[in-house]
N, C-alpha and C positions, 0 to 999 in steps of 0.2 A: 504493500500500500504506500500513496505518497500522503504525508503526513507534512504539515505546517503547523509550526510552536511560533505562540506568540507568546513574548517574553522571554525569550530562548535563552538568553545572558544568565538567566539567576540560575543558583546552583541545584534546585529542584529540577525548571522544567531542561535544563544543560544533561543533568544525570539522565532525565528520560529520553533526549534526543539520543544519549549515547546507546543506553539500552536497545533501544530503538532500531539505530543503524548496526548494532549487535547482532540484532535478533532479524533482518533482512531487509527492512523496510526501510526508503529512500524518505528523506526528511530536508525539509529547509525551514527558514524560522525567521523571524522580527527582533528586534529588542532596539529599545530607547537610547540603548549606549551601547553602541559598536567601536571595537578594540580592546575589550576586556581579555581578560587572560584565559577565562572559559570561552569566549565566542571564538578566540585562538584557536584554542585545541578542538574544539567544535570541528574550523573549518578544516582541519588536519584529517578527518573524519571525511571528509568529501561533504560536509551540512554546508549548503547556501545560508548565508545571512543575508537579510536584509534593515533598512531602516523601520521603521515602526509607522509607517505609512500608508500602510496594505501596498505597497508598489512589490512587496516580495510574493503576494497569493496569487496564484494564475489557477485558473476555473479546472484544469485539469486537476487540482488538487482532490484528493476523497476524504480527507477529514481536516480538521482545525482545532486545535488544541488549548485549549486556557486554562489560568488557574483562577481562583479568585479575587486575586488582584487585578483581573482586566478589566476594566471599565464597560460599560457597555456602547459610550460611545467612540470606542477603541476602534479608528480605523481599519484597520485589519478586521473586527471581528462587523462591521457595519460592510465591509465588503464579503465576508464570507455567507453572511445572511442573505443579501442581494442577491447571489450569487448559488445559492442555494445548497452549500456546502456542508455537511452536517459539522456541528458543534459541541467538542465533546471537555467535560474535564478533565486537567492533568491526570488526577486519580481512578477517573475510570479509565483513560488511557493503559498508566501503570499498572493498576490489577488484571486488567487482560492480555498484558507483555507476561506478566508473569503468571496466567492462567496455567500455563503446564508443569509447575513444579508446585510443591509443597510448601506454601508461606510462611513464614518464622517474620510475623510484623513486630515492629521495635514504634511501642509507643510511651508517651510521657512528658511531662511540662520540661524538663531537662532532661540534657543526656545521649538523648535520643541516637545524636550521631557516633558520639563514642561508641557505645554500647552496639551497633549495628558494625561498626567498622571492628570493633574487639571480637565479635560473634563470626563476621565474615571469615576474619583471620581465624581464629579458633577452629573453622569447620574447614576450612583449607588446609591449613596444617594441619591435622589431621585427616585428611583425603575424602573429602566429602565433595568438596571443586563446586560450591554453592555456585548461584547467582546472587550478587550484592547489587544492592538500588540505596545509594545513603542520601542525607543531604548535604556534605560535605564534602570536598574531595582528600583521599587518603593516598597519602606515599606509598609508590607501587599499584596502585590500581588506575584503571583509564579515567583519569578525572574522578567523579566520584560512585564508576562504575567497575565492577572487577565481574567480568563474562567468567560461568561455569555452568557444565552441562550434566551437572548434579542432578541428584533428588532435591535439593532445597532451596529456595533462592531466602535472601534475610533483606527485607528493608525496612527503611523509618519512612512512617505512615504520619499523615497532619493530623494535629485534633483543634488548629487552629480554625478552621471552616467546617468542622467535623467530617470532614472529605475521607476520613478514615474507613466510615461504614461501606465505602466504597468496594473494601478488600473482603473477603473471605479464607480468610489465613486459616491453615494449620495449626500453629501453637503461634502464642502471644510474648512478649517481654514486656511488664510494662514500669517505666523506670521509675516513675512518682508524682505524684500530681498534687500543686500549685493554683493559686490566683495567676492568671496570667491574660489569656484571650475570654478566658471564662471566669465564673467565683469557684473555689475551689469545690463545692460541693456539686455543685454543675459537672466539673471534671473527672471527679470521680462516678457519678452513676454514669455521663459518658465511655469512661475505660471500664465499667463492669461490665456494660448494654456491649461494650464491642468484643471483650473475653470470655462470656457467657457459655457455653456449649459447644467448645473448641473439640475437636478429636482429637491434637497434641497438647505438650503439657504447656502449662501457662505458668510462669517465672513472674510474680507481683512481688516489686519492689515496696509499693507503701505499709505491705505487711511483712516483710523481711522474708520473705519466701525462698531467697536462694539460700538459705540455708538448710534446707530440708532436701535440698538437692545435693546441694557440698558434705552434710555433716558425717562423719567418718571415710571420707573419702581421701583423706589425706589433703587435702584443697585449702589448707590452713596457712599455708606458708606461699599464697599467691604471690608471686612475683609482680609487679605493676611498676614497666619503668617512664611513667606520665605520672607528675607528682600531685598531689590532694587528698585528702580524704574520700572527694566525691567523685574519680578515678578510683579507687581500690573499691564502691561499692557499684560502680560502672564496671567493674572488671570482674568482679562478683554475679553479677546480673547475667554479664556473658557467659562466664564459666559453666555457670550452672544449667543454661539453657544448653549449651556445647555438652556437657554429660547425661543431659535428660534425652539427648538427641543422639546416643549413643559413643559420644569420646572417652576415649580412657581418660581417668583423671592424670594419670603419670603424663601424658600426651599435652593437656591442655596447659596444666604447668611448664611444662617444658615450650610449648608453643607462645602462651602469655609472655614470658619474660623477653620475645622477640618484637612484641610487637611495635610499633613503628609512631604511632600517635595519628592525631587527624588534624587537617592544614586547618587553622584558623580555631584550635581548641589548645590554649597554653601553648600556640605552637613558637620555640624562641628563635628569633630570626637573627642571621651569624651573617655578617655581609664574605664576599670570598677573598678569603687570603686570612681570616679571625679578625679576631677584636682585640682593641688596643687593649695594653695592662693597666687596670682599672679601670674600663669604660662600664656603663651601665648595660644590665643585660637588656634584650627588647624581646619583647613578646608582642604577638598577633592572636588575637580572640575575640570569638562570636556574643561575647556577654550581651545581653541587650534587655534580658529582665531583671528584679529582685534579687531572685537566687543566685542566677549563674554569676550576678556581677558580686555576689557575694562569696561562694566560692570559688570567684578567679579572685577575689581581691585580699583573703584572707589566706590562699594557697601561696600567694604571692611573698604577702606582708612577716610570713614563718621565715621563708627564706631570705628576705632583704630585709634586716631589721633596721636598717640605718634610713630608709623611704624610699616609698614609690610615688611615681606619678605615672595618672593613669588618663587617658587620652581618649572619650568618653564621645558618641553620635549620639541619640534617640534615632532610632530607624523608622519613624512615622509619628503623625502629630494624634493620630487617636489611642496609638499605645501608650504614648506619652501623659495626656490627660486622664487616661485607664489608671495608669498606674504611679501617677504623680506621688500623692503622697508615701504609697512603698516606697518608691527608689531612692528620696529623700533621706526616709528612714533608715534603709539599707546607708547609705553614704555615711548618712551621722553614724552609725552602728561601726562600720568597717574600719573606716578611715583613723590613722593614728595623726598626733601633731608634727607626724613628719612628712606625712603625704599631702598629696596634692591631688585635685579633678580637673584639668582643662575639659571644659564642657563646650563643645561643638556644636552648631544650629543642629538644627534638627532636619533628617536628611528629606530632601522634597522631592518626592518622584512626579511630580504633577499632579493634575486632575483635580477632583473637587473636596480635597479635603478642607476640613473646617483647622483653618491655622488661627485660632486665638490664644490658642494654649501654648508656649513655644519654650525652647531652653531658657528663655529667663527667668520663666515663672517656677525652674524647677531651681536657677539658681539662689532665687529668693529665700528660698525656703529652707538655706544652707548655709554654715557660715562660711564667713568671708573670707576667712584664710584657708578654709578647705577649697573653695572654688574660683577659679579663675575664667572667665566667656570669653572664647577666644572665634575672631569672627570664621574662619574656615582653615582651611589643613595648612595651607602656608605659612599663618601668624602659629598655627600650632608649633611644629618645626620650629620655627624661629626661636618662638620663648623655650621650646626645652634645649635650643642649642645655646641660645644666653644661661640656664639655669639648671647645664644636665647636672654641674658637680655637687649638687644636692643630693642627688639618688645614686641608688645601687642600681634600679630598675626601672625602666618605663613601659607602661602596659598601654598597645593600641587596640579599645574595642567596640562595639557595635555588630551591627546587623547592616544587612540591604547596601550599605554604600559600599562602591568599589576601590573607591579612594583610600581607605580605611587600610588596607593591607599594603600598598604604595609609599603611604604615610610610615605604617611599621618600616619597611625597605629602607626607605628613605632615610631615616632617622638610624637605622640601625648603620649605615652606611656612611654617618659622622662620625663611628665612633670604631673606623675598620682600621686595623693595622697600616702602616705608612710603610 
């Protein structure tokens, strides 16, 4: 089939084009911002890109693909209608790429991609040769695709749109549920309604279930070389699902302690040639709610006790308003008097969102030597290049924006051996 993604650039519908041209089907795609580093390797694939103009749909097309974030009056998707194109969602997409194997879905308010990408690895090494669909891209796999013509494939499923019920998985992981797109009580009758009467087994983190999987198994002394706490029970969640799925437990340990990490989760960026003696380490991460920016910021804060600063997007103006006063909370809570937040606009993809709510009003609500508003990635750079000799560490993170990982680069690459 030929297939057309619009918004092909983000790291969801990117994963599914790859899948996609994997799995036989010729594929071309839209996105707002051409030159990114997935619409690269996209086109390494033989995927046409185009701009986000419908100038890339031609009528010969047989489906159209969206997530929820397309608009509806999303050029591309106001020609695919005219045009009589059928219009389908990313998710139902994905769960019929992956109708012929046995689903092992990886859901939960955090985690989700560790967890998927620790499971991947886990049932590879040990010779299971899954098919992986994550939302992130993982070292050694094709983006954040790894083709196998297993019994299993393992992905991370949304419960941001509830696009989840989409799937009809095998066994479930689910890593633990949060306030985040929903109230938390929302989230969990959603993760029960989608675990319900699985035929594999279901690995629930919010009631410590891997352990009833691990316990006498010798699985005590996991290995986990990604550092946190909220990593060793992501690696925990995998483990367990990888023995309930038939690995030896000697095997998965042995396998764990290889594993590689996932790009934009703690990932610490080294420019080439290292880093000068004493520079600050730099890190790249996806944090962009409550929790995660809580456990990247207190993972952080164990290891750099002398200060971090941490280099902070909001990835949309209605998650921002959602969760204002959290993330607040979370800042006052983390943050010591030696750290720092440079706080970044808030990223603007277009369309009709309601922008009243913006980075200032979160920096209000913060004190003043904790935050600094810094108008966009240049002046960011700048003041930590006037201000690195303060920290041990500077943390770049967010959601959605591309810039954001550029920014790490960047930065990391002031501070590269001469």
């Amino acid at each position: 089939m030929k297939r057309h993604l619009i918004g092909i650039g983000g790291v969801g519908m990117s994963a599914l084009a790859t899948a996609l041209v994997r799995l036989g089907d010729e594929v071309t795609g839209a996105d707002r911002t051409l030159g990114t580093a997935n619409i690269a390797f996209l086109e390494t694939l033989g995927v046409r890109c185009f701009p986000d103009d419908g100038s890339g749909l031609d009528a010969d097309a047989d489906e159209v693909v969206i997530s929820s974030a397309i608009e509806p009056d999303n050029a591309g998707l106001v020609k695919a209608r005219a045009l009589g194109i059928p219009v389908v969602h990313r998710a139902a997409a994905l769960a019929r790429a992956l109708a012929g194997y046995k689903l092992v879905a990886v859901v939960g308010t955090c985690g989700k991609s560790t967890v998927t990408a620790m499971l991947g690895h886990l049932l590879a090494e040990c010779g299971f040769d899954p098919m992986c669909v994550n939302g992130a891209n993982v070292p050694g796999w094709q983006g954040a695709v790894r083709f196998g013509r297993g019994e299993y494939a393992v992905a991370e499923v949304d419960e941001s749109d509830k696009s989840l019920f989409a799937f009809n998985p095998y066994a479930a992981i689910i890593t633990n549920a949060s306030s985040d797109h929903y109230p938390k009580e929302e989230m969990d009758e959603v993760f029960n309604r989608f675990a319900r009467d699985l035929e594999g087994p279901v690995v629930d983190g919010r009631r410590g279930e891997a352990e009833k999987f691990l316990h006498g198994r010798g699985l005590d002394a996991l290995d986990v070389p990604v550092p946190g706490a909220h990593n060793l029970q992501n690696a925990r969640l995998a483990a367990a699902m990888a023995v309930a799925l038939g690995c030896p437990p000697e095997a998965v340990l042995k396998a764990m302690a290889g594993f590689q990490g996932v790009e934009r989760r703690l990932q610490r960026i080294v420019p080439p040639g290292g880093v000068a003696p004493g520079a600050p380490a730099v890190f790249d991460d996806y944090a962009h709610n409550p929790d995660k920016l809580a456990a990247m910021w207190t993972t952080l804060a164990e290891e750099f006790p002398r200060g971090i600063c941490v280099i902070w997007r909001p990835h949309g103006y209605a998650p921002l308003r959602k969760m204002l006063d959290a993330l607040a909370a979370t800042f006052r809570s983390v943050a010591r008097p030696c750290d720092t937040l440079l706080l970044l606009p808030v990223y603007d993809a277009g369309g009709t969102a309601d922008r009243s709510i913006n980075s200032s009003a979160l920096a209000a609500k913060l004190p003043a030597g904790l935050c600094i508003e810094v108008a966009d990635h240049s002046a960011a750079c700048a003041w930590i290049e006037a201000h690195c000799d303060n920290y041990d560490c500077i943390a770049v993170c967010g959601a959605r924006d591309p810039e954001l990982s550029r920014t790490a680069a960047k930065i990391a690459a002031m501070f590269a051996k001469v």
